[in-house]
C-alpha positions as CSV (number, residue, x, y, z in Angstrom):
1,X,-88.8,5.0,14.7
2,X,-88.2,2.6,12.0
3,X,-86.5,-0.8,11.0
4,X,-82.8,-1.8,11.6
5,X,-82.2,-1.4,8.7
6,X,-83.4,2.1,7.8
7,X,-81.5,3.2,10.9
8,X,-78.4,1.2,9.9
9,X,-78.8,3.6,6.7
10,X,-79.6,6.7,8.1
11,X,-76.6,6.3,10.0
12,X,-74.3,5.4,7.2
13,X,-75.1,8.5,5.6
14,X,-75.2,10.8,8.7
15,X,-72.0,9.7,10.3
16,X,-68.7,9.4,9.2
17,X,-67.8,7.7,12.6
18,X,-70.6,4.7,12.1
19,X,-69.5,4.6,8.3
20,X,-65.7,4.0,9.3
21,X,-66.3,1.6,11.8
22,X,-68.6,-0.4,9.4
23,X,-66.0,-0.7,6.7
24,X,-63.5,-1.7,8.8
25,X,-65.6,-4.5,10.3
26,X,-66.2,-5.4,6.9
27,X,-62.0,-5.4,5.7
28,X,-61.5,-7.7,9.2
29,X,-64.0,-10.0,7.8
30,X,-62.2,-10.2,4.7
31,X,-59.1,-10.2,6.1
32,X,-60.2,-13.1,8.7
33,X,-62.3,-15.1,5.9
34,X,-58.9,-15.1,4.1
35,X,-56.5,-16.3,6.8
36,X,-59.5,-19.4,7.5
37,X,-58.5,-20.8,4.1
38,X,-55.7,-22.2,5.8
39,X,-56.7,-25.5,6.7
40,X,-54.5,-25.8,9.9
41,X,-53.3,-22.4,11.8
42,X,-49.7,-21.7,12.5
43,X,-49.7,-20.4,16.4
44,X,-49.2,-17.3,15.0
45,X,-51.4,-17.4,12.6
46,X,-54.0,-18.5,15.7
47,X,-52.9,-15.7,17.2
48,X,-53.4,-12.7,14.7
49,X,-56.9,-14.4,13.9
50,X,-58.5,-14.3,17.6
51,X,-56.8,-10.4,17.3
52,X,-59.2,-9.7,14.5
53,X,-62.2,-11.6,15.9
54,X,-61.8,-9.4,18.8
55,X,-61.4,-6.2,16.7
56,X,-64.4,-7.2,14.8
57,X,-66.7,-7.7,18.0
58,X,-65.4,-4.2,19.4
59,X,-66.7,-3.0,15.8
60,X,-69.8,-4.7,15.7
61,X,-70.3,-3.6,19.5
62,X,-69.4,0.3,19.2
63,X,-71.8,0.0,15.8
64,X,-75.0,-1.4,18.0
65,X,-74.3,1.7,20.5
66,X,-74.4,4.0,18.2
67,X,-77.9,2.5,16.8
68,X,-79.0,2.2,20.4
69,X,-78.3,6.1,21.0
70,X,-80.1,6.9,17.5
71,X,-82.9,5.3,18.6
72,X,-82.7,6.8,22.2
73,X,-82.7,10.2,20.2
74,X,-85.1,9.7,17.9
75,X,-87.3,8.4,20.7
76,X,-86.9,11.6,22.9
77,X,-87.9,13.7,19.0
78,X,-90.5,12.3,18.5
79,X,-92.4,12.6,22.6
80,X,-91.5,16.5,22.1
Protein backbone atom coordinates (compact mmCIF):
# COMPACT_ATOMS: atom_id res chain seq x y z
CA UNK A 1 0.00 0.00 0.00
CA UNK A 2 2.89 1.99 1.16
CA UNK A 3 4.02 4.69 3.79
CA UNK A 4 2.33 8.06 4.70
CA UNK A 5 4.58 9.52 3.19
CA UNK A 6 4.71 7.95 -0.27
CA UNK A 7 0.89 8.35 -0.37
CA UNK A 8 1.21 12.00 0.85
CA UNK A 9 3.34 12.19 -2.52
CA UNK A 10 1.59 10.30 -4.75
CA UNK A 11 -1.14 12.43 -3.99
CA UNK A 12 0.56 15.70 -4.37
CA UNK A 13 1.37 14.87 -7.76
CA UNK A 14 -2.00 13.18 -8.76
CA UNK A 15 -4.32 15.83 -7.40
CA UNK A 16 -4.64 19.27 -7.80
CA UNK A 17 -7.38 19.23 -5.11
CA UNK A 18 -4.88 17.53 -2.22
CA UNK A 19 -2.03 19.91 -3.67
CA UNK A 20 -4.23 23.11 -3.08
CA UNK A 21 -5.45 22.25 0.17
CA UNK A 22 -1.90 21.42 1.29
CA UNK A 23 -0.52 24.85 0.36
CA UNK A 24 -3.05 26.61 1.82
CA UNK A 25 -2.62 24.75 5.22
CA UNK A 26 0.83 25.61 4.87
CA UNK A 27 0.17 29.88 4.03
CA UNK A 28 -2.35 29.58 7.39
CA UNK A 29 0.60 28.30 9.22
CA UNK A 30 2.58 31.08 8.09
CA UNK A 31 0.13 33.41 8.40
CA UNK A 32 -0.80 32.18 12.14
CA UNK A 33 3.07 31.69 13.14
CA UNK A 34 3.26 35.40 12.12
CA UNK A 35 0.29 36.90 14.00
CA UNK A 36 1.85 34.67 17.45
CA UNK A 37 4.79 37.02 17.40
CA UNK A 38 2.68 39.34 19.09
CA UNK A 39 3.22 38.79 22.55
CA UNK A 40 -0.28 39.80 23.75
CA UNK A 41 -3.38 39.45 21.25
CA UNK A 42 -5.66 42.34 20.54
CA UNK A 43 -9.47 40.72 20.77
CA UNK A 44 -9.43 40.93 17.31
CA UNK A 45 -6.38 39.79 16.76
CA UNK A 46 -7.71 36.60 19.09
CA UNK A 47 -10.29 36.44 16.96
CA UNK A 48 -8.83 36.17 13.26
CA UNK A 49 -6.25 33.65 14.95
CA UNK A 50 -8.81 30.94 16.33
CA UNK A 51 -10.43 31.64 12.45
CA UNK A 52 -7.19 30.31 10.97
CA UNK A 53 -6.65 27.52 13.46
CA UNK A 54 -9.99 26.37 12.54
CA UNK A 55 -9.38 26.78 8.70
CA UNK A 56 -6.10 24.90 9.23
CA UNK A 57 -7.82 21.79 11.00
CA UNK A 58 -10.66 21.76 8.22
CA UNK A 59 -7.42 21.50 5.87
CA UNK A 60 -5.56 19.10 7.68
CA UNK A 61 -8.96 17.05 8.11
CA UNK A 62 -10.24 17.11 4.28
CA UNK A 63 -6.26 16.23 3.53
CA UNK A 64 -6.43 12.85 5.93
CA UNK A 65 -9.84 11.94 3.95
CA UNK A 66 -8.47 12.08 1.00
CA UNK A 67 -5.44 9.76 2.15
CA UNK A 68 -8.01 7.61 3.84
CA UNK A 69 -9.97 7.13 0.32
CA UNK A 70 -6.46 6.55 -1.52
CA UNK A 71 -5.80 3.97 0.68
CA UNK A 72 -9.42 2.60 0.54
CA UNK A 73 -8.73 2.48 -3.37
CA UNK A 74 -5.60 1.22 -3.51
CA UNK A 75 -6.82 -1.49 -1.09
CA UNK A 76 -9.80 -2.63 -3.27
CA UNK A 77 -6.66 -2.59 -6.56
CA UNK A 78 -4.76 -4.46 -5.24
CA UNK A 79 -7.69 -7.70 -3.87
CA UNK A 80 -8.75 -7.62 -7.71
Amino acid sequence: MGSGEQITDQLRTSSPEFRELEESHHRLDVELQELLKHHVLTPQEEIIKKQIQKEKLGKKDRMADLIRQYQIKQTQQSTL
